[in-house]
N, C-alpha and C positions, 0 to 999 in steps of 0.2 A: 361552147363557152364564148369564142369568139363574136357566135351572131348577136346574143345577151348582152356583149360591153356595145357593141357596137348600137345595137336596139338604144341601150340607155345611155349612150354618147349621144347620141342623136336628139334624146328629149330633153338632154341637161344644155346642151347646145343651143338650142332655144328659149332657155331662162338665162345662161349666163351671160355676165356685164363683164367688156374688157376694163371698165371702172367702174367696181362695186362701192355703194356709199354706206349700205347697214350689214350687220351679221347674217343678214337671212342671204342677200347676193356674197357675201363672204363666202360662205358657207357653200351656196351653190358653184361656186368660181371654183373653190377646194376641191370637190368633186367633179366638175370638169377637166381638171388640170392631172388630176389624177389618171381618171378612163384616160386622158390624151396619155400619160408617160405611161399607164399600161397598153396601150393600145402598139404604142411606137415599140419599147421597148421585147417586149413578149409578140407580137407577131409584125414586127417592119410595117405598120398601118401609120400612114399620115392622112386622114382627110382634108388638112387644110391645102393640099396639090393637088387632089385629083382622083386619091386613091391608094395602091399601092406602089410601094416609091424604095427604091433598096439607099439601104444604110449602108453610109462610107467606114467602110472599115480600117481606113488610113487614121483617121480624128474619133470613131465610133459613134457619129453623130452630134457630135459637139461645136465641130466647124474650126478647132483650133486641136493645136498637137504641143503637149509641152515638151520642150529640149532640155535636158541633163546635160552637163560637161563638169564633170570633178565636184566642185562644192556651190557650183551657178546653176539658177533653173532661169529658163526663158517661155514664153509663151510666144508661139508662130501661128497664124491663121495658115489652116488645111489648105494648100494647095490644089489637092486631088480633086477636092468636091468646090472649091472655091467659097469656104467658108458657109457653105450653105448646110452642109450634114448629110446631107443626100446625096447620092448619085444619079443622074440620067440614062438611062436605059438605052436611047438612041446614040450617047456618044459613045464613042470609043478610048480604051484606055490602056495603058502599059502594067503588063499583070506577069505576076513570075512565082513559081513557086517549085518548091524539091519534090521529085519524086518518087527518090528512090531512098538510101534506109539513111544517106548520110544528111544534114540539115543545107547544104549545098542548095544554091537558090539555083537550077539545069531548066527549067522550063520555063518556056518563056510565049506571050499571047498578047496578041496587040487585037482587041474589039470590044464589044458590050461585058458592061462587068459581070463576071464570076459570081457562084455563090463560096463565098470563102468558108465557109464550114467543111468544103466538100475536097479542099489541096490542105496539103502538110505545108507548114510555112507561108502560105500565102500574103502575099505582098503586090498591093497599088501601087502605083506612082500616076503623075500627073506628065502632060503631055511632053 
């Protein structure tokens, strides 16, 4: 299924306009912008970096993290990924996570990011 989105990302890629002027590059824009959020979302695929590219799990790819306090909401740009949504594979990073049965954050890894589906509580932070 992957190779399929990826096949027809690649042909819609080549007709779409970052400024469409009639319904028909409308239309095709729609369906590029789609294959890219199912691409990103459903298997971590960015091709406009390079390839594949791991999602920051701090922001979940959004680049900003909203902050709650009592009855105030604020909007903070992601520190971890520096507002980009992504992570770097080559940096290093502050990672902690519980592993045993209490939620207690006990383990702790300072290098290339984790795949967080795979620790209980897992938690980034920036340098």
């Amino acid at each position: 299924m992957k190779e399929r989105l990826l096949r027809e990302f690649v042909r819609v890629s080549k007709k779409a306009l970052r400024e469409p002027r009639n319904w028909k590059e409308i239309a095709i824009r729609v369906r590029w912008e789609r294959l890219r959020k199912i691409l990103w979302r459903r298997y971590d695929y960015m091709r406009s970096y390079g390839g594949d590219m791991i999602i920051c799990d701090h922001c979940k790819g959004n680049g900003y993290i909203k902050i709650r306090f009592e009855a105030e909401q604020a909007i903070d740009q992601c520190k971890v990924c520096d507002s980009q949504g992504h992570l770097d594979e080559n940096k290093h990073y502050n990672q902690a996570w519980s592993g045993g049965v209490s939620d207690k954050l006990d383990n702790f890894y300072w290098g290339p990011p984790l795949d967080p589906e795979s620790f209980k509580n897992y938690k980034i932070y920036p340098k």
